[in-house]
PDB file as gemmi writes it, atoms N, CA and C in Angstrom:
CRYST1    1.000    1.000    1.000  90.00  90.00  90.00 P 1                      
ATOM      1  N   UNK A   1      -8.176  20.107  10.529  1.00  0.00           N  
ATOM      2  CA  UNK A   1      -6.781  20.209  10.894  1.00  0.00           C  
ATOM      3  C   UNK A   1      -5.980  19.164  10.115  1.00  0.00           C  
ATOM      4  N   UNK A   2      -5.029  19.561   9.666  1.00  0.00           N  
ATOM      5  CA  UNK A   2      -4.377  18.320   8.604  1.00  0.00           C  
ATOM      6  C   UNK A   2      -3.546  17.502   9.458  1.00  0.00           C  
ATOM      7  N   UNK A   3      -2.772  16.554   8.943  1.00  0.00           N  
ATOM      8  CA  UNK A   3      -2.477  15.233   9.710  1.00  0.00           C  
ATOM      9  C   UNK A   3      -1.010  15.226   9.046  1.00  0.00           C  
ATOM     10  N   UNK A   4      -0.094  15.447  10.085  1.00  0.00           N  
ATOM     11  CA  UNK A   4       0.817  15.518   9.436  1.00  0.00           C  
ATOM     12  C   UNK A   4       1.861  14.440   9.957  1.00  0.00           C  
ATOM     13  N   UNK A   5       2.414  13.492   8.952  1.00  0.00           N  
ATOM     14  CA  UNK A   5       3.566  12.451   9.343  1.00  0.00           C  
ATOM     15  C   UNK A   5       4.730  12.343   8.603  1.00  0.00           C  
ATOM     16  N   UNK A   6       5.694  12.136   9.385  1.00  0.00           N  
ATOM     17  CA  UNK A   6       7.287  12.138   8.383  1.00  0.00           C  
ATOM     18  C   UNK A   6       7.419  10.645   8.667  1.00  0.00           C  
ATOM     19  N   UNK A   7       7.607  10.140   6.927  1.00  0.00           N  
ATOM     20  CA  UNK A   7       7.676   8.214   7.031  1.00  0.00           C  
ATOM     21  C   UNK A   7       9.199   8.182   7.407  1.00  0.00           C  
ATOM     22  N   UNK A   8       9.956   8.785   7.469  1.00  0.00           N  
ATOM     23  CA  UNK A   8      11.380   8.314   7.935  1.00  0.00           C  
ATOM     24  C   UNK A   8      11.398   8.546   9.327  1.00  0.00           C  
ATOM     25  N   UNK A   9      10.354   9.250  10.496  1.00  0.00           N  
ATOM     26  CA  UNK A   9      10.294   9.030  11.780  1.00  0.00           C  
ATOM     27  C   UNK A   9       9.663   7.827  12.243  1.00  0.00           C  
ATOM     28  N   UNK A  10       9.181   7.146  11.265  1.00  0.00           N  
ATOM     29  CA  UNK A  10       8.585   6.023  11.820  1.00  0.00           C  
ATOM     30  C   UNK A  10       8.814   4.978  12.726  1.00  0.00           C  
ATOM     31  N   UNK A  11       8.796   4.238  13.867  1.00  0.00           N  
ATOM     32  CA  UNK A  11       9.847   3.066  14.264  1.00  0.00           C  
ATOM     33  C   UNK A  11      10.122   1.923  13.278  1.00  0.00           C  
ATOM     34  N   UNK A  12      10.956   1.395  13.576  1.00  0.00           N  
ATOM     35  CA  UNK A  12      11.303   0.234  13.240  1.00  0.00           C  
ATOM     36  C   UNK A  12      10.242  -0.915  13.118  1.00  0.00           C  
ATOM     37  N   UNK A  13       9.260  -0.845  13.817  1.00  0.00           N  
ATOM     38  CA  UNK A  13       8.415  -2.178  13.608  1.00  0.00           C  
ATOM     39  C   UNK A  13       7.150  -1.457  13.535  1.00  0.00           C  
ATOM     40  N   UNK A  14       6.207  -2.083  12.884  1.00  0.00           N  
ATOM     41  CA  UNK A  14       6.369  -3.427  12.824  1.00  0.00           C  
ATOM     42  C   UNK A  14       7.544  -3.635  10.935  1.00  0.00           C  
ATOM     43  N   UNK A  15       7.964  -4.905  11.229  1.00  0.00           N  
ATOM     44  CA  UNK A  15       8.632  -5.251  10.206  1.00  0.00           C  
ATOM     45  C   UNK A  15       7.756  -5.637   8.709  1.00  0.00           C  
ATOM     46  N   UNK A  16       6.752  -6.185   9.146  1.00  0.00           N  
ATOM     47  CA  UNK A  16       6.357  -6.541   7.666  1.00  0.00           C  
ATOM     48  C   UNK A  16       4.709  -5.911   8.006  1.00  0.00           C  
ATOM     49  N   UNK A  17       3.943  -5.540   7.039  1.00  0.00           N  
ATOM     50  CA  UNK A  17       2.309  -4.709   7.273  1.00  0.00           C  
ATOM     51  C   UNK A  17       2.318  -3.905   6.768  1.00  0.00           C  
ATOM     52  N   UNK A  18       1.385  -2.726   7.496  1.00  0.00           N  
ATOM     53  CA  UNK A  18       1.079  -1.225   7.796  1.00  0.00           C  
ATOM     54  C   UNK A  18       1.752  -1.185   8.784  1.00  0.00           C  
ATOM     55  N   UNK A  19       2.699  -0.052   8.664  1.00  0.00           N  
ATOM     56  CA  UNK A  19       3.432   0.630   9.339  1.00  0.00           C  
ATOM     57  C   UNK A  19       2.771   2.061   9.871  1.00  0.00           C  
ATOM     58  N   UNK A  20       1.873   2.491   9.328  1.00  0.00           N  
ATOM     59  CA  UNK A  20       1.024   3.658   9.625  1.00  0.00           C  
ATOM     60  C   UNK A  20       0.287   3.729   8.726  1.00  0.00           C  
ATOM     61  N   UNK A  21      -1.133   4.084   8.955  1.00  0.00           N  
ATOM     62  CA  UNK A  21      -2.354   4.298   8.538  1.00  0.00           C  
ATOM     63  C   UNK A  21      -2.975   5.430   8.994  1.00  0.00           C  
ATOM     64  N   UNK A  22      -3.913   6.579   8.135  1.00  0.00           N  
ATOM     65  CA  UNK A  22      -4.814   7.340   8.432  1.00  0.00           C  
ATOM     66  C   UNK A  22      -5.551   7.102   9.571  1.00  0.00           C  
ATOM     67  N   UNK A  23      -5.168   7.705  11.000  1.00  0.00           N  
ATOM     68  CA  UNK A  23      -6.203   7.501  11.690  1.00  0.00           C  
ATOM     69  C   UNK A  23      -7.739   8.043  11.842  1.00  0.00           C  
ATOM     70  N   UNK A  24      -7.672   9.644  11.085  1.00  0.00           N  
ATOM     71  CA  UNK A  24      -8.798  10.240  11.380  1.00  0.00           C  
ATOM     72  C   UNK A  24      -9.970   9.661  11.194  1.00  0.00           C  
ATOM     73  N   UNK A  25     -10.962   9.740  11.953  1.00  0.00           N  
ATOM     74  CA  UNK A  25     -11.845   8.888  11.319  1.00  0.00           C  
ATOM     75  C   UNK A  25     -13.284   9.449  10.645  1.00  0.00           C  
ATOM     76  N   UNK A  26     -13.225  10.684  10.644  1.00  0.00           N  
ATOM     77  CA  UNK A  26     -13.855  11.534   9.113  1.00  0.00           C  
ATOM     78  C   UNK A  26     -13.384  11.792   8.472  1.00  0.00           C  
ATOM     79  N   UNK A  27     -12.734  10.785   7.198  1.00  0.00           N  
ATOM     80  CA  UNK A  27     -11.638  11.006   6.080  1.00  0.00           C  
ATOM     81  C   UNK A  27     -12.459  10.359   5.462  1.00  0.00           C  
ATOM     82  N   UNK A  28     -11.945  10.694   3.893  1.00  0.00           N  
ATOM     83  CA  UNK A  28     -12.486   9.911   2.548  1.00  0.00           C  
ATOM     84  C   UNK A  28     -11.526   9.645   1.939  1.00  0.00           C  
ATOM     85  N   UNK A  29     -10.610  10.008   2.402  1.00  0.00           N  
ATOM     86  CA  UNK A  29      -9.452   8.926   1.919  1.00  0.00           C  
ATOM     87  C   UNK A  29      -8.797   7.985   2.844  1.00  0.00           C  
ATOM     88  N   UNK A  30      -8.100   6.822   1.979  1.00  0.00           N  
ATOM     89  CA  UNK A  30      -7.272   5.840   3.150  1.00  0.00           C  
ATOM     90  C   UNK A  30      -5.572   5.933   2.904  1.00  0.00           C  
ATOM     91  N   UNK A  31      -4.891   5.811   3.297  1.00  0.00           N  
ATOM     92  CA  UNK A  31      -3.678   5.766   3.110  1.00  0.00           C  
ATOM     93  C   UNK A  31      -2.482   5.054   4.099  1.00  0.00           C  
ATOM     94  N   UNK A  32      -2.305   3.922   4.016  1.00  0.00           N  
ATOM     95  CA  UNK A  32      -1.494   3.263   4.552  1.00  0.00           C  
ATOM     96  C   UNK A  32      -0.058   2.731   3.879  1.00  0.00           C  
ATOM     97  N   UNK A  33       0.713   2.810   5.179  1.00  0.00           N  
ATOM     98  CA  UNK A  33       2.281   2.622   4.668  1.00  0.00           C  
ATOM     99  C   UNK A  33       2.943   1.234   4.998  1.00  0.00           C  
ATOM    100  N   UNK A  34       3.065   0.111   3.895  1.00  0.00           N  
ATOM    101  CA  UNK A  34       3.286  -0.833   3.949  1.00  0.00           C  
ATOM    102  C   UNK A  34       4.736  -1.206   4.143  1.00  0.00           C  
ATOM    103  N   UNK A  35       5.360  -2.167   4.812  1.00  0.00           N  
ATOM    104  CA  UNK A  35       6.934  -2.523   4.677  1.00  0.00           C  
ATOM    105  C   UNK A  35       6.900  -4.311   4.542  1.00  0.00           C  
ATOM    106  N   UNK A  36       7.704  -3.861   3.578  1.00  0.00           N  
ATOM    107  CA  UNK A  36       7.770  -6.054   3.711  1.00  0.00           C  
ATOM    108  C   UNK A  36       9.286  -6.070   3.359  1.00  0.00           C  
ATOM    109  N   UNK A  37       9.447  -7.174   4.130  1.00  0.00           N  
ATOM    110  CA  UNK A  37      11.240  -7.403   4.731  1.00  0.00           C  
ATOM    111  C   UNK A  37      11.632  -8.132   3.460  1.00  0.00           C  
ATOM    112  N   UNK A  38      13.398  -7.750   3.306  1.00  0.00           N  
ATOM    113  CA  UNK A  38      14.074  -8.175   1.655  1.00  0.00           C  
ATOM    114  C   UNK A  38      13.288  -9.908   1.640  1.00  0.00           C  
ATOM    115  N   UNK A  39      13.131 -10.139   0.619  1.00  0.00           N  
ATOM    116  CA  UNK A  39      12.668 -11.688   0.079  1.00  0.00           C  
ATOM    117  C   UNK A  39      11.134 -11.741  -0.149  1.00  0.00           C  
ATOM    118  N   UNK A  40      10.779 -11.180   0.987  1.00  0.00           N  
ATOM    119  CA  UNK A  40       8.825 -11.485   1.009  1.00  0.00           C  
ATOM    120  C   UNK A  40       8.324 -10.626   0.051  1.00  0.00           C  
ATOM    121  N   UNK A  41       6.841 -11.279  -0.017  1.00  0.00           N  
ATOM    122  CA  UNK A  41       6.330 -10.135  -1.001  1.00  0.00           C  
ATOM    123  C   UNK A  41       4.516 -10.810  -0.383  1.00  0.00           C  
ATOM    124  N   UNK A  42       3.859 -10.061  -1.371  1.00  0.00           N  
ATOM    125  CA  UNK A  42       2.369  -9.989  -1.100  1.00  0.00           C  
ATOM    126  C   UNK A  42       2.013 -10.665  -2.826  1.00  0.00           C  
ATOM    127  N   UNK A  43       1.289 -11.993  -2.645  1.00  0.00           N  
ATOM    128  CA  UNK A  43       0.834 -12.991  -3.544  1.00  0.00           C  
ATOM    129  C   UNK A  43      -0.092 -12.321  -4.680  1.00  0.00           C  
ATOM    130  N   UNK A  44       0.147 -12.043  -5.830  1.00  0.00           N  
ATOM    131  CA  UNK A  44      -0.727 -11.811  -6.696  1.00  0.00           C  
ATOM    132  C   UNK A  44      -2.441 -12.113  -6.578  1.00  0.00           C  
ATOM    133  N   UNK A  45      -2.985 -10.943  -6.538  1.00  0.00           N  
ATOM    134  CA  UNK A  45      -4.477 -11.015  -6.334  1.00  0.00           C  
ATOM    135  C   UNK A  45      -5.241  -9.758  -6.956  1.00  0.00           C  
ATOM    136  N   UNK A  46      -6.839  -9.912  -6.938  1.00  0.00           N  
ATOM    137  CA  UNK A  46      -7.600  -9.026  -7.635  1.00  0.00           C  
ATOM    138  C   UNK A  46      -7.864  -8.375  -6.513  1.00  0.00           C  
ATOM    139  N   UNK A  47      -7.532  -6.452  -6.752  1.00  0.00           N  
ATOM    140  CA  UNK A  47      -7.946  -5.360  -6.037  1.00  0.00           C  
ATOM    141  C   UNK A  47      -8.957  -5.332  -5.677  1.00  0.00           C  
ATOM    142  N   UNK A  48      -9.263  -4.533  -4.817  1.00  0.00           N  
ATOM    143  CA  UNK A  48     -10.580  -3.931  -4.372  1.00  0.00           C  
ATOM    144  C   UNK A  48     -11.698  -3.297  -5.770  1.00  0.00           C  
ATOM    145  N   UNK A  49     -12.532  -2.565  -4.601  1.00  0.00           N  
ATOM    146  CA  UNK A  49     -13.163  -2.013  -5.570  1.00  0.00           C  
ATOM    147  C   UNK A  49     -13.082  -0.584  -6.224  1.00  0.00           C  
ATOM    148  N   UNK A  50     -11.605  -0.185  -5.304  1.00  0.00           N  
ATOM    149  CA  UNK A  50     -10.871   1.064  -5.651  1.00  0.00           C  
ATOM    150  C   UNK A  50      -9.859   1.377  -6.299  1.00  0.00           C  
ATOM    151  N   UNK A  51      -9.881   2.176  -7.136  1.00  0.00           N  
ATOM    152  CA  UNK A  51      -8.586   2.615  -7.764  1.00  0.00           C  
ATOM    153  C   UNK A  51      -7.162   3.010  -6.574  1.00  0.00           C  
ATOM    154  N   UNK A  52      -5.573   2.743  -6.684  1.00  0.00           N  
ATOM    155  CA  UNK A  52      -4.847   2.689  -5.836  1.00  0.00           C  
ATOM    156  C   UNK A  52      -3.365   3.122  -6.322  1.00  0.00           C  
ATOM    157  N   UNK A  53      -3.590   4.380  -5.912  1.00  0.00           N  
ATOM    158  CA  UNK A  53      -2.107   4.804  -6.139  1.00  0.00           C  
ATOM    159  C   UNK A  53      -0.665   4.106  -5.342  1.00  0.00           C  
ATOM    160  N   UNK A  54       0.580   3.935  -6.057  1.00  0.00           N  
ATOM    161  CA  UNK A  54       1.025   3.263  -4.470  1.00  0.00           C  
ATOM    162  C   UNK A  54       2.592   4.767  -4.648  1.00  0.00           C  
ATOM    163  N   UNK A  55       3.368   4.803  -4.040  1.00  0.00           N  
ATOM    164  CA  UNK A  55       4.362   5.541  -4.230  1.00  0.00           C  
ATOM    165  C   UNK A  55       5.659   5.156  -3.182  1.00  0.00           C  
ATOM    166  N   UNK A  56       6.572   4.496  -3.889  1.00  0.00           N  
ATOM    167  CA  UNK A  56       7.629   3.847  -3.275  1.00  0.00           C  
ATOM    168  C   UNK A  56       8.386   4.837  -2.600  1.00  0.00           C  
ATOM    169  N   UNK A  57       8.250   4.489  -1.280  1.00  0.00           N  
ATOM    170  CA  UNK A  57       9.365   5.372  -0.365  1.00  0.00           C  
ATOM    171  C   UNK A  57      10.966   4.701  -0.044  1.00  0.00           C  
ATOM    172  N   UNK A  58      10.793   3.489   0.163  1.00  0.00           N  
ATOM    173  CA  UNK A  58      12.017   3.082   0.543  1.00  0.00           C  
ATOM    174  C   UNK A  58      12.670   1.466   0.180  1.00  0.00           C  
ATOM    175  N   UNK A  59      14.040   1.372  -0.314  1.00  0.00           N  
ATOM    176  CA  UNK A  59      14.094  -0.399  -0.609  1.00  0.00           C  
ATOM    177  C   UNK A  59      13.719  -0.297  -2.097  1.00  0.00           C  
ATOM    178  N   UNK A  60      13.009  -1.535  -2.716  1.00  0.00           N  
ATOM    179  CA  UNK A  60      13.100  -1.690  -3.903  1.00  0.00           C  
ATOM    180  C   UNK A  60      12.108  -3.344  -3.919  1.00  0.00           C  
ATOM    181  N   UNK A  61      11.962  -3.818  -4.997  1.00  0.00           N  
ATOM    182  CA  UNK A  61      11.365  -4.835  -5.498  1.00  0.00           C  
ATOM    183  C   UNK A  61      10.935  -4.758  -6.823  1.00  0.00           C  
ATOM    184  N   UNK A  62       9.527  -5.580  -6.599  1.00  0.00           N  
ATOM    185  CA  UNK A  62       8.556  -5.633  -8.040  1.00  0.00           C  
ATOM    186  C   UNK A  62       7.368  -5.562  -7.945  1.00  0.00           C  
ATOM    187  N   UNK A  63       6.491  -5.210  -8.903  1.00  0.00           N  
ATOM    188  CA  UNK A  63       5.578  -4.947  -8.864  1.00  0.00           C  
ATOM    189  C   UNK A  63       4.921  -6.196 -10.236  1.00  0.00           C  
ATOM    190  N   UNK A  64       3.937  -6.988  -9.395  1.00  0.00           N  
ATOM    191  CA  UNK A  64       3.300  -8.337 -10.772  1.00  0.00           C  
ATOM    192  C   UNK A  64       2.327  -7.712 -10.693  1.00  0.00           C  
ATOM    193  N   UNK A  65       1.892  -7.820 -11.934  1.00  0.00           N  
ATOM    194  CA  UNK A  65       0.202  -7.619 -12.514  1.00  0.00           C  
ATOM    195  C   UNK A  65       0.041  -9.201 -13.697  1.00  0.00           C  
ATOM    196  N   UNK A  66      -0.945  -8.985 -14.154  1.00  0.00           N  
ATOM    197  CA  UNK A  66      -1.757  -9.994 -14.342  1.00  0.00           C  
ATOM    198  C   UNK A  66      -0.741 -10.036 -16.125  1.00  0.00           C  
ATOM    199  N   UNK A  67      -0.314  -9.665 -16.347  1.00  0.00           N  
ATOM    200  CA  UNK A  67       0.672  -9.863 -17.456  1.00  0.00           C  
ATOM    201  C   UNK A  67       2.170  -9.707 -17.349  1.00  0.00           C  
ATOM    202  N   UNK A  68       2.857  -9.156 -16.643  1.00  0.00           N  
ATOM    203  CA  UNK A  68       4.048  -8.237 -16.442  1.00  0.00           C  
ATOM    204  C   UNK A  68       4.804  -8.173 -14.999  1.00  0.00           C  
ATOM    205  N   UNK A  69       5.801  -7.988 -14.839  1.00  0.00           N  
ATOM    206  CA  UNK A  69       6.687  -6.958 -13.779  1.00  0.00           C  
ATOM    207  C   UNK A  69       7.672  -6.461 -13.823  1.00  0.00           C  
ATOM    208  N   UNK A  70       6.894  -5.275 -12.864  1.00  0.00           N  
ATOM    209  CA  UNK A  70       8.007  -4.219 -13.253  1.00  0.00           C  
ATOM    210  C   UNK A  70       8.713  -3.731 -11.837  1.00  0.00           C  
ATOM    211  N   UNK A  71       9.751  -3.740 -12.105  1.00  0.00           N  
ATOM    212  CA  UNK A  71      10.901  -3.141 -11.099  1.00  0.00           C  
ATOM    213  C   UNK A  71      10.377  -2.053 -10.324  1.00  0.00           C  
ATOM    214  N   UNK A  72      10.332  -1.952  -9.307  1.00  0.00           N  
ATOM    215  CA  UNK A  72      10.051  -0.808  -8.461  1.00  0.00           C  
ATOM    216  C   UNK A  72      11.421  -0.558  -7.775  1.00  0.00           C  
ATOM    217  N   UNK A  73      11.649   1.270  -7.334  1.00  0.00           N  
ATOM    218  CA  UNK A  73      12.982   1.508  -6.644  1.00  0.00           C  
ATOM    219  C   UNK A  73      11.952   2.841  -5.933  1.00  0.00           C  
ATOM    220  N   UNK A  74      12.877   3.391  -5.094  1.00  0.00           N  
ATOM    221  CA  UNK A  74      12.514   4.410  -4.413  1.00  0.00           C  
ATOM    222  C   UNK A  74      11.897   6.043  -5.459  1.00  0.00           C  
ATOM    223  N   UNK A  75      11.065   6.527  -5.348  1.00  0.00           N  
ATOM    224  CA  UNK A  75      10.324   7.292  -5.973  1.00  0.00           C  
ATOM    225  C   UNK A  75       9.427   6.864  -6.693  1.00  0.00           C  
ATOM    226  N   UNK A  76       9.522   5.848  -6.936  1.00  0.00           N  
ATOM    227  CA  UNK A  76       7.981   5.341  -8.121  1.00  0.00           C  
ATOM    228  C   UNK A  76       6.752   5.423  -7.551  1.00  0.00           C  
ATOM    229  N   UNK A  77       5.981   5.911  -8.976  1.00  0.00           N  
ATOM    230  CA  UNK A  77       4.503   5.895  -8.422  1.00  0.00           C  
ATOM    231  C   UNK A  77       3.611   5.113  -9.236  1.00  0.00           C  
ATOM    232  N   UNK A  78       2.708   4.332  -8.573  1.00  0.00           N  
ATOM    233  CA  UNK A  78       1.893   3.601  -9.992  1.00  0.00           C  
ATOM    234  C   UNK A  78       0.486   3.159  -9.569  1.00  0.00           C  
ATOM    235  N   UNK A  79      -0.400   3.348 -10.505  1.00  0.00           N  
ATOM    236  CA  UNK A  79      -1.792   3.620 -10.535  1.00  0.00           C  
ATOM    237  C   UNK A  79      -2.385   2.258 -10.666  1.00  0.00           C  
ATOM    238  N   UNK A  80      -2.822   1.475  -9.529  1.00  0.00           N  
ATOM    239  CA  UNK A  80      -3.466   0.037  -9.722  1.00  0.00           C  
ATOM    240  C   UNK A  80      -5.046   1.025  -9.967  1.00  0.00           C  
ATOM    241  N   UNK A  81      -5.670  -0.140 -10.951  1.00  0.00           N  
ATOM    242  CA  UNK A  81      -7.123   0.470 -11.486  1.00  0.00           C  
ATOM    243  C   UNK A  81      -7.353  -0.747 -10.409  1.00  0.00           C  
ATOM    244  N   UNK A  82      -9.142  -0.381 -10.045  1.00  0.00           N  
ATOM    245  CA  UNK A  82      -9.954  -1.262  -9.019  1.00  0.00           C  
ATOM    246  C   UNK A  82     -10.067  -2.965 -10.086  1.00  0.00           C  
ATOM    247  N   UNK A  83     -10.031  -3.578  -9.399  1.00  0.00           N  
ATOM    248  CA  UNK A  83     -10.321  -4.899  -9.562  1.00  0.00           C  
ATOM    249  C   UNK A  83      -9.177  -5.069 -10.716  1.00  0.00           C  
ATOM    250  N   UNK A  84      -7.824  -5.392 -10.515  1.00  0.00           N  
ATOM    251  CA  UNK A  84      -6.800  -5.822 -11.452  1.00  0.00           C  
ATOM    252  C   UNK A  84      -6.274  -6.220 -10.575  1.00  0.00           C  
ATOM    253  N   UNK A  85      -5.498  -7.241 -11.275  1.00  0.00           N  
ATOM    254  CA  UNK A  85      -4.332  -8.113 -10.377  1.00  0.00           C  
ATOM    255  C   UNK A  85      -2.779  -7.368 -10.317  1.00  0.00           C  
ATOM    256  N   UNK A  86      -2.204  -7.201  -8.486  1.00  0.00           N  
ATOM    257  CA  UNK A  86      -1.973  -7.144  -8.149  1.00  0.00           C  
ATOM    258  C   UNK A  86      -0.758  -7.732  -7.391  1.00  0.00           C  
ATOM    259  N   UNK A  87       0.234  -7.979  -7.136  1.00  0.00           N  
ATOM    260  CA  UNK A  87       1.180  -8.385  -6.075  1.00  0.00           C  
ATOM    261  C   UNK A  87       2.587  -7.820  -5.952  1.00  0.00           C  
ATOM    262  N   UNK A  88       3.482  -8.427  -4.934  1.00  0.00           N  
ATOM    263  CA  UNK A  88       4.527  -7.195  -4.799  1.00  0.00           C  
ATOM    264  C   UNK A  88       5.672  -8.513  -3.964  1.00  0.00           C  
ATOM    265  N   UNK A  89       7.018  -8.537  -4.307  1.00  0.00           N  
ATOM    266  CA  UNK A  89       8.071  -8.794  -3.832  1.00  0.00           C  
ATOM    267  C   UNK A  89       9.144  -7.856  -3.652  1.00  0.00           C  
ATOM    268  N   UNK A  90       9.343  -8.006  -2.637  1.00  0.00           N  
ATOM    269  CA  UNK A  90      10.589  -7.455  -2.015  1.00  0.00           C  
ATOM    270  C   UNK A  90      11.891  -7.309  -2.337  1.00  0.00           C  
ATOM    271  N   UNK A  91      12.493  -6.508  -2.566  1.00  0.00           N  
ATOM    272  CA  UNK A  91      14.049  -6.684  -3.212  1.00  0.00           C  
ATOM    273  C   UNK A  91      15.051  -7.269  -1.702  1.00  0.00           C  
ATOM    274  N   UNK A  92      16.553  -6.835  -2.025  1.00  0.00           N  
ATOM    275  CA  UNK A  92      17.055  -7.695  -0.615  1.00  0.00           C  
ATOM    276  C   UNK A  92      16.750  -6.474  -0.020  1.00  0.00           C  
ATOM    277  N   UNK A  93      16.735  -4.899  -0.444  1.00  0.00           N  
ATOM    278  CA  UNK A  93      16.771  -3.998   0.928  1.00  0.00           C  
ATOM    279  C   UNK A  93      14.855  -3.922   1.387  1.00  0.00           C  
ATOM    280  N   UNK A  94      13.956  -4.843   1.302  1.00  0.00           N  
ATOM    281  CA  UNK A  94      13.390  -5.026   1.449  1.00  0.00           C  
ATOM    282  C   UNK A  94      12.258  -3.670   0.522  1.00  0.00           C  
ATOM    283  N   UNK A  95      11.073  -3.788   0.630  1.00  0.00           N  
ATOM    284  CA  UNK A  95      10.273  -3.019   0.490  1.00  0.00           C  
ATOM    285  C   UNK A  95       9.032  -1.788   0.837  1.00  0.00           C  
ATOM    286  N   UNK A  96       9.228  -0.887   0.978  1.00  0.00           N  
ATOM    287  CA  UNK A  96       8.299  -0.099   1.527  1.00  0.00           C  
ATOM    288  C   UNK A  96       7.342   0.656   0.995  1.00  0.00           C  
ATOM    289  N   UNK A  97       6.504   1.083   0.917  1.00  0.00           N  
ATOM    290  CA  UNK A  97       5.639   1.739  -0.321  1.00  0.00           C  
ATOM    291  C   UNK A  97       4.132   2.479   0.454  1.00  0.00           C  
ATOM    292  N   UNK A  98       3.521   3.301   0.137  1.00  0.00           N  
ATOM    293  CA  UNK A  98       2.774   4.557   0.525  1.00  0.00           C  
ATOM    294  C   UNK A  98       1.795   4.033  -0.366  1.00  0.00           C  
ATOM    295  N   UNK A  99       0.232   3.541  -0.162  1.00  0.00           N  
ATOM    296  CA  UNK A  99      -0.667   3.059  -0.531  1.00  0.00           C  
ATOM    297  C   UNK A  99      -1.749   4.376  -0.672  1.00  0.00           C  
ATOM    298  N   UNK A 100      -2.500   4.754  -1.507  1.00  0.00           N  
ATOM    299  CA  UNK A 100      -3.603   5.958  -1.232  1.00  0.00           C  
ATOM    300  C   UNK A 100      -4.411   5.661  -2.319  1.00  0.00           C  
ATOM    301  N   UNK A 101      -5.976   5.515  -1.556  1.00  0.00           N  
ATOM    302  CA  UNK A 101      -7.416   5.223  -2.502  1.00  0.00           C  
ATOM    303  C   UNK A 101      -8.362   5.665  -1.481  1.00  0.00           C  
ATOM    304  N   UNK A 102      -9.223   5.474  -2.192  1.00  0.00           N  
ATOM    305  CA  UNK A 102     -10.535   6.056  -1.756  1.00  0.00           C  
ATOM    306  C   UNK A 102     -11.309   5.147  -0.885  1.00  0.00           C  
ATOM    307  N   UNK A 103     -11.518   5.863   0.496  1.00  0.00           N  
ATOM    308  CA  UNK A 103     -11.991   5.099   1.455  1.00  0.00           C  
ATOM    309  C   UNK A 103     -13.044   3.863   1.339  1.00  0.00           C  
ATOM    310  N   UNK A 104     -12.947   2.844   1.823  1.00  0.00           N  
ATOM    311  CA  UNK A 104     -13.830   1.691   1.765  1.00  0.00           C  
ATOM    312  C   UNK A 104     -14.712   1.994   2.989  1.00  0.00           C  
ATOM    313  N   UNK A 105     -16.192   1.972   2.235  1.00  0.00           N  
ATOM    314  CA  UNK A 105     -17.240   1.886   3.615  1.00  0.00           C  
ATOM    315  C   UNK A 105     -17.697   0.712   4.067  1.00  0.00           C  
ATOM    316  N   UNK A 106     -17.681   0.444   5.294  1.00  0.00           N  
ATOM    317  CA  UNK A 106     -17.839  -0.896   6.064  1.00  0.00           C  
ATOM    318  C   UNK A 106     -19.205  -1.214   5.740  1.00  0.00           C  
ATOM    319  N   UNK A 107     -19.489  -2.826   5.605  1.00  0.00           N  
ATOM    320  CA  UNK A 107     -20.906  -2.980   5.529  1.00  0.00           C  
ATOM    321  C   UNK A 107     -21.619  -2.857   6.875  1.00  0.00           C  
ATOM    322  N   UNK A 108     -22.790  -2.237   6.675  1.00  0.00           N  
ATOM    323  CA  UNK A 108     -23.656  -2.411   8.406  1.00  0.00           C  
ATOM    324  C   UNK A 108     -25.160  -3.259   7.839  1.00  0.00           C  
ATOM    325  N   UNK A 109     -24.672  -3.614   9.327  1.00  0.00           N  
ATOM    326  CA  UNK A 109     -26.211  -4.435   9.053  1.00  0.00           C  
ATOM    327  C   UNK A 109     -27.455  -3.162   9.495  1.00  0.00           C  
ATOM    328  N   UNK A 110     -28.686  -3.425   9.281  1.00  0.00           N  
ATOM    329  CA  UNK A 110     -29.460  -2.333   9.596  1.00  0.00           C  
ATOM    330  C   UNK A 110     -31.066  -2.864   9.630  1.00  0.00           C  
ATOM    331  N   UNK A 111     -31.619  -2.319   9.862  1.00  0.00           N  
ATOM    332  CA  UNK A 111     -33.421  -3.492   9.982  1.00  0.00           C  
ATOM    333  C   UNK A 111     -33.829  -2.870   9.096  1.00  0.00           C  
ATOM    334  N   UNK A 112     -35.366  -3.725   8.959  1.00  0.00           N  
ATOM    335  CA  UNK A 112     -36.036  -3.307   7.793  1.00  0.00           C  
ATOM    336  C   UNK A 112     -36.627  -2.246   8.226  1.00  0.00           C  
TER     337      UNK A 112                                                      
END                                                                             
């Protein structure tokens, strides 16, 4: 059964995070919807071990990588490769953006 969400019904909070995430929990994909309030941003760092589409829904900022940044506005889409650097500031109407990669499997412990 597909999973269907409209990001402009969303509430208001939380203000800065995931704002909604894939709940199903037999998916192979992940997809979470981030918001960070005008000024803040998320500190330059090395990705996962997944490739990561992101696709700007709402607001504006930037997007740093390990050489560059580039302006993000509403509609952009952009392809982080796994393990590249990463980070994101907020413009003043703050930032919102639609995250989608390929599910991370939890480590389990297990006996010999």
């Amino acid at each position: 059964m597909p999973v269907l969400t409209n990001t402009s019904d969303l509430p208001e909070q939380p203000r800065r995070g995931a704002a909604w995430s894939i709940a199903e929990p037999e998916r192979e994909l992940d997809s979470n919807l981030i918001r960070l309030p005008a000024g803040e941003g998320i500190d330059p760092h090395v990705g996962a071990e997944v490739d990561t589409l992101i696709h700007v829904v709402r607001g504006g900022g930037t997007l740093v990588t390990e050489g560059a940044e580039e302006p993000l506005r509403p509609g952009d889409v952009a392809l982080l490769p796994r393990r590249t650097v990463r980070g994101f500031r907020a413009g003043d109407d703050g930032l919102e953006y639609l995250t989608v990669h390929r599910r991370r499997r939890s480590l389990q412990i297990q006996r010999r």
